[in-house]
N, CA, C and O of each residue as an XYZ file, in Angstrom:
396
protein
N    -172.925     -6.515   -209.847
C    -171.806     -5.663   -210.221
C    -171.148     -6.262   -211.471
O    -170.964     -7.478   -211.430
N    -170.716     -5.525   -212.715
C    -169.958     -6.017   -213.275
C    -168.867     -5.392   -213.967
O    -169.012     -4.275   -214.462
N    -167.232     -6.346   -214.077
C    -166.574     -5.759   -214.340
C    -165.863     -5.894   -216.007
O    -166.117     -6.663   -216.933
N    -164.926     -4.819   -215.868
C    -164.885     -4.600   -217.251
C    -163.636     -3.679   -217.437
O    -163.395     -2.679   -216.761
N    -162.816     -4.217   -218.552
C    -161.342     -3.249   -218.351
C    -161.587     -1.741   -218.380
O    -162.533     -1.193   -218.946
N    -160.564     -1.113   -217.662
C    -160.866      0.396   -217.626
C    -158.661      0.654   -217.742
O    -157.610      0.142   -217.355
N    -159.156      1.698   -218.482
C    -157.846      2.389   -218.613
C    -158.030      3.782   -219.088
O    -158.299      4.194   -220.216
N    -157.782      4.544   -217.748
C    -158.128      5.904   -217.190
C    -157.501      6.925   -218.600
O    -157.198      6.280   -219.604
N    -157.376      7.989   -218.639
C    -156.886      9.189   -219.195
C    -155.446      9.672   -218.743
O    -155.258      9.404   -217.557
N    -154.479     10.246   -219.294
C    -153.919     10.591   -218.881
C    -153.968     11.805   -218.900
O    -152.845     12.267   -218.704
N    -154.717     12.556   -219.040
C    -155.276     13.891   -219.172
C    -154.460     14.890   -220.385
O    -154.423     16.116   -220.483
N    -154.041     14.163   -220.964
C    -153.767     15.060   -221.987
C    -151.950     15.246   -221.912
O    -151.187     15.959   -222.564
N    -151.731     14.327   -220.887
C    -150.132     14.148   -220.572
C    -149.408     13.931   -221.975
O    -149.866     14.154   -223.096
N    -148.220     13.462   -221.635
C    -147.346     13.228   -222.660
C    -147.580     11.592   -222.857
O    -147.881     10.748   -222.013
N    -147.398     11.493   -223.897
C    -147.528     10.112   -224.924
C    -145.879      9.252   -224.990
O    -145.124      9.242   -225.962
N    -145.623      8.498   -223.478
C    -144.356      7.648   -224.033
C    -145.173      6.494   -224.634
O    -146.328      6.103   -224.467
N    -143.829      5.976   -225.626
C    -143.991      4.552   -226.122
C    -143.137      3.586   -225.671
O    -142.512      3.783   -224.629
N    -143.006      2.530   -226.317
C    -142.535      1.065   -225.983
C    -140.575      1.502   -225.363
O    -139.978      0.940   -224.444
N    -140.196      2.314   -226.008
C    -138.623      2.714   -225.659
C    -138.590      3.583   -224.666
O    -137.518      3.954   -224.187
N    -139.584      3.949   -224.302
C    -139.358      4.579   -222.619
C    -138.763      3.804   -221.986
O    -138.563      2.594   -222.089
N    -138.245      5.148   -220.768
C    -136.977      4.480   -220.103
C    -138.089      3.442   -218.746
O    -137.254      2.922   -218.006
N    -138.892      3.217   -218.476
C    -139.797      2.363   -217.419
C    -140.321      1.241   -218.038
O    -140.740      0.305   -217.357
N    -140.358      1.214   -219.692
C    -140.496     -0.193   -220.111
C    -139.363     -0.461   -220.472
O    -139.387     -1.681   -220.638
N    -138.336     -0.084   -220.713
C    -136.646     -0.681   -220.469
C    -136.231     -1.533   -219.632
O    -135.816     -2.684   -219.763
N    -136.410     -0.732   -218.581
C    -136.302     -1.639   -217.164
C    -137.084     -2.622   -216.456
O    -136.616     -3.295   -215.537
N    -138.782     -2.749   -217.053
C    -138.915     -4.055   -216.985
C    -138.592     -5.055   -217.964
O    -138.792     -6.254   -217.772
N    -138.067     -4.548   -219.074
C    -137.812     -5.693   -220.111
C    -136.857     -7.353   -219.832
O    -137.129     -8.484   -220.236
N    -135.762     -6.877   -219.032
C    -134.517     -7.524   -218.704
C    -135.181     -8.554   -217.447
O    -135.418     -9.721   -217.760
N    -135.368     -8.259   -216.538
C    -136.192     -9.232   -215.379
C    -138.150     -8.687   -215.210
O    -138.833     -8.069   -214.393
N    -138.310     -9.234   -216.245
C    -140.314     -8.435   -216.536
C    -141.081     -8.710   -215.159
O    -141.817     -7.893   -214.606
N    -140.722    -10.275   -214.598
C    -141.661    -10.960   -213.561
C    -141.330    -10.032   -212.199
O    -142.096     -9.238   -211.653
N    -139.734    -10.431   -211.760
C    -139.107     -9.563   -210.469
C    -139.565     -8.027   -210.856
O    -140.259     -7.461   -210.012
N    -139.216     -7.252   -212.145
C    -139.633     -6.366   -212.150
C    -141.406     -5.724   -211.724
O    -141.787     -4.749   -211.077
N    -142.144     -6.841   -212.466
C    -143.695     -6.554   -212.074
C    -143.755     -7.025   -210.651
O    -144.602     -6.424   -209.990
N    -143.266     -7.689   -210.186
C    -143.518     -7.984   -208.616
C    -143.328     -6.767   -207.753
O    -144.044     -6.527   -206.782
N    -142.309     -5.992   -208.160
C    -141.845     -4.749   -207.116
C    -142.603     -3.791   -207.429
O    -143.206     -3.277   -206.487
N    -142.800     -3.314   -208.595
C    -143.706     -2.462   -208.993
C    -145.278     -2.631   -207.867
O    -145.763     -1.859   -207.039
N    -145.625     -3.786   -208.271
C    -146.954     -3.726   -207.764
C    -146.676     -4.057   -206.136
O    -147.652     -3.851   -205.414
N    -145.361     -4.586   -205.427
C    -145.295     -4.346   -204.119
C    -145.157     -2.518   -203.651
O    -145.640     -2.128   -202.588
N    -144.592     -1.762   -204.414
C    -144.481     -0.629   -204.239
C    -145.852      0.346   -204.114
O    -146.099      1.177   -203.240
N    -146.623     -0.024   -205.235
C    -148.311      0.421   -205.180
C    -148.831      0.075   -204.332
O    -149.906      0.665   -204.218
N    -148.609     -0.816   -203.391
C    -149.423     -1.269   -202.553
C    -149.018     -0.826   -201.100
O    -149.824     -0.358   -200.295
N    -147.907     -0.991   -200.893
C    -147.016     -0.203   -199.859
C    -147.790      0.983   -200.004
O    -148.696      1.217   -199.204
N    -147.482      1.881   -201.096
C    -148.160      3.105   -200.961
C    -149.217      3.489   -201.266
O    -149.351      4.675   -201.567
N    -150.295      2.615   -201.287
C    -151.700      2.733   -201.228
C    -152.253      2.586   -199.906
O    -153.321      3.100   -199.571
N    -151.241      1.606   -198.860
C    -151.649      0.913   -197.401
C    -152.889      2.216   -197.179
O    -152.982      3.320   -197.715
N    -153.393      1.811   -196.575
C    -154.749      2.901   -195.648
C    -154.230      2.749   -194.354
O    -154.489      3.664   -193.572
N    -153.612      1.885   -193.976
C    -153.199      1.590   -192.270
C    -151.968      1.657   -192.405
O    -151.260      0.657   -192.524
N    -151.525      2.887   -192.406
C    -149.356      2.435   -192.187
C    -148.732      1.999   -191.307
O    -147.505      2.030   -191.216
N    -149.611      1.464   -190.428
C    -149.076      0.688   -188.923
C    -149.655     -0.551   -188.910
O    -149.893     -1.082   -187.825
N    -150.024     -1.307   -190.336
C    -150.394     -2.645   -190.516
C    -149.012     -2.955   -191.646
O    -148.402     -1.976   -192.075
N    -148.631     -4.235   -192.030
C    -148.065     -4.568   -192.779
C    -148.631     -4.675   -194.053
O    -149.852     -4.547   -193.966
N    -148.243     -4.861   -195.224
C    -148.604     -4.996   -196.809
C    -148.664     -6.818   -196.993
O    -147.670     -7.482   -196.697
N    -149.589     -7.298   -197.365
C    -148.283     -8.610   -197.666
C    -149.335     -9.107   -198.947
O    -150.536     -9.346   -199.072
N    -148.361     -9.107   -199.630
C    -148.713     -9.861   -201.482
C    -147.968    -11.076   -201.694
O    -146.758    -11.304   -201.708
N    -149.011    -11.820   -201.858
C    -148.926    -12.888   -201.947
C    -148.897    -13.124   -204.099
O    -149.457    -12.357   -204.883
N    -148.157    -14.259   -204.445
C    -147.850    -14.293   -205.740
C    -147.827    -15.673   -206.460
O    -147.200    -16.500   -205.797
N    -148.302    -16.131   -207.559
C    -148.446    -17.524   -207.835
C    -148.559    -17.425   -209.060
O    -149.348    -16.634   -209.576
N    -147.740    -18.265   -209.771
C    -147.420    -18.387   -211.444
C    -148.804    -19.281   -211.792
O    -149.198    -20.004   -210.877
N    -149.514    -19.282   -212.956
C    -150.349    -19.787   -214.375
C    -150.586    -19.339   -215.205
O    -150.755    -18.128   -215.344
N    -150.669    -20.110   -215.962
C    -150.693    -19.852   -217.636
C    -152.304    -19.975   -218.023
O    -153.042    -20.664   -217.319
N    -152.774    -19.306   -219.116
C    -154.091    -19.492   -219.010
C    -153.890    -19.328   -221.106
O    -152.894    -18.994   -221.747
N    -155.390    -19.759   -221.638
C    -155.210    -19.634   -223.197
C    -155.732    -18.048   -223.613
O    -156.870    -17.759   -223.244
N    -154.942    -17.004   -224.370
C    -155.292    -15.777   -224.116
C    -157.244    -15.698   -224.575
O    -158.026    -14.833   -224.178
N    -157.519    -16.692   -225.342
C    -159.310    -16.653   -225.368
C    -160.231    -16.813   -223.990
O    -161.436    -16.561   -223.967
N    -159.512    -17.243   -222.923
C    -159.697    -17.065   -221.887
C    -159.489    -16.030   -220.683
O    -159.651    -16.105   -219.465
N    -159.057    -15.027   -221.563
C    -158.442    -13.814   -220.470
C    -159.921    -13.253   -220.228
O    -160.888    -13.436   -220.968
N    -159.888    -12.556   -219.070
C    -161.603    -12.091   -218.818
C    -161.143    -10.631   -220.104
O    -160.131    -10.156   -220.619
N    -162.446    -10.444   -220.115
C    -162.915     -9.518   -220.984
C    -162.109     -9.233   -222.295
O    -161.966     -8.064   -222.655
N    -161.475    -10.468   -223.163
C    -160.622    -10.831   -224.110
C    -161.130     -9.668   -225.298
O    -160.462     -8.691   -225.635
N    -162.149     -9.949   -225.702
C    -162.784     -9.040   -226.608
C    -162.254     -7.187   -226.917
O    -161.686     -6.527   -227.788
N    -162.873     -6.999   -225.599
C    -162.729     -5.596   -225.109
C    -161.516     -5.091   -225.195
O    -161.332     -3.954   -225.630
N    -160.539     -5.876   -224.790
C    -159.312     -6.150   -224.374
C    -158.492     -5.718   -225.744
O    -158.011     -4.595   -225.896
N    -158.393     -6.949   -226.868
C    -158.291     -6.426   -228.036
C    -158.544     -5.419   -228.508
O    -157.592     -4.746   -228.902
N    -160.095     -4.819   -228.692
C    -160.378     -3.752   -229.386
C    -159.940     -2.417   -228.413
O    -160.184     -1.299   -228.866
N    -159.462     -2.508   -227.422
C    -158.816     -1.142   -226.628
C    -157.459     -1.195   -226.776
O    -156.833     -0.190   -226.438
N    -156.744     -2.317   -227.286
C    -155.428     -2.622   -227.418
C    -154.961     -2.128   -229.105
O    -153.890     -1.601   -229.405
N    -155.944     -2.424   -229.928
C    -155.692     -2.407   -231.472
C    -155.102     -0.695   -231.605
O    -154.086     -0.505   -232.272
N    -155.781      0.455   -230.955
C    -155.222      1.687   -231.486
C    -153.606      1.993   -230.833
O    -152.953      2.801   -231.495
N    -153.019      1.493   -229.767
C    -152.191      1.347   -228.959
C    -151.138      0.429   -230.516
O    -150.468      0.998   -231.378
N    -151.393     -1.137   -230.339
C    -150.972     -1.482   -231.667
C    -149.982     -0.447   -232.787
O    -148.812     -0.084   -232.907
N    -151.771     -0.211   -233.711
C    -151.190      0.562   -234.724
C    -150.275      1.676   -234.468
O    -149.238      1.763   -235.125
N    -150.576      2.541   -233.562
C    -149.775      3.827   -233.174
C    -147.923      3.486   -233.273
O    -146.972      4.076   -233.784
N    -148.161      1.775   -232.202
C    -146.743      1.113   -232.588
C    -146.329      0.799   -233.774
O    -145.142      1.002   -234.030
N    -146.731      0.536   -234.241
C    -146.613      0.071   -235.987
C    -146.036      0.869   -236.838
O    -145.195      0.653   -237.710
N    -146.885      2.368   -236.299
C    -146.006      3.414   -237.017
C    -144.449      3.697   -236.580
O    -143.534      3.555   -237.390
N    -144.270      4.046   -235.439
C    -143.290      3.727   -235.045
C    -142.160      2.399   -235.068
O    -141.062      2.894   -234.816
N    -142.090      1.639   -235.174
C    -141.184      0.229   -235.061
C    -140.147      0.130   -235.717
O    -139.826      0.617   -236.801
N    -139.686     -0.450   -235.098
C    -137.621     -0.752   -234.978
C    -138.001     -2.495   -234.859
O    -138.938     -3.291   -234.794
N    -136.681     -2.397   -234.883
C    -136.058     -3.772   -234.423
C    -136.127     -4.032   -232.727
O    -136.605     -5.023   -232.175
N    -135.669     -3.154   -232.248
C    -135.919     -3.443   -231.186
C    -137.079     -3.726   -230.180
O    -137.142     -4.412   -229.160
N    -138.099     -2.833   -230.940
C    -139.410     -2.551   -230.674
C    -140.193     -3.440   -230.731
O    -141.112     -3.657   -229.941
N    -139.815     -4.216   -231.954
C    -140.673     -5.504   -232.593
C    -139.928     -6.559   -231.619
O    -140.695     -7.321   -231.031
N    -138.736     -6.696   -231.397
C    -138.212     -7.441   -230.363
C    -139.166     -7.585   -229.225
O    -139.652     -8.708   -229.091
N    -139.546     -6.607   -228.335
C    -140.110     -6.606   -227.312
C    -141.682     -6.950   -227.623
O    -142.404     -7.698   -226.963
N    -142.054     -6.144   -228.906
C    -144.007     -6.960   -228.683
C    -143.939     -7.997   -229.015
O    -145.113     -8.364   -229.060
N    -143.204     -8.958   -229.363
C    -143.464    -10.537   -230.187
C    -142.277    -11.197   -228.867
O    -141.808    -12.245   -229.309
N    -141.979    -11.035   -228.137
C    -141.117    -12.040   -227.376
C    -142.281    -12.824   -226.757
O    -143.443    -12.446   -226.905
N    -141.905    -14.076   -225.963
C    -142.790    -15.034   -225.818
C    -143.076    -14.864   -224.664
O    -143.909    -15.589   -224.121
């Protein structure tokens, strides 16, 4: 089997960017924020709603040349990028370059 990033369609939905109001609200607490998020997906993914959920969570740092499928990763990220580019503020640039 092998894997490999996938990032579905939105079928032709609407196009938010970086100042949407759902990347707002993780901006301020990103970690607590991504923790609930993905406790919430999972809650409501359960297959057994009469079993418990339980996510387990653990901080590391890794060098981004080491992210799996780094390559791919980039070149599916670069049109996302530019699209921002056209668009950008101060604030905007605030949020893609914070550390």
């Amino acid at each position: 089997m092998s894997y490999d990033w996938n990032f579905p369609s939105n079928c032709y939905g609407t196009l938010t960017g970086i100042g949407e109001a759902g990347i707002e609200t993780f901006k301020g607490t990103p970690y607590r924020s991504l923790a609930r998020e993905i406790c919430q997906n999972s809650m409501d993914a359960c297959a057994d709603k009469s079993k418990p959920v339980i996510g387990e969570f653990s901080s590391s740092r890794i060098n981004r040349n080491n992210v799996f499928g780094e390559r791919t990763l980039k070149k599916l990220c670069k049109p996302v990028w530019n699209i921002g580019m056209m668009e950008i503020t101060k604030k905007r640039l605030d949020f893609l370059i914070r550390p």
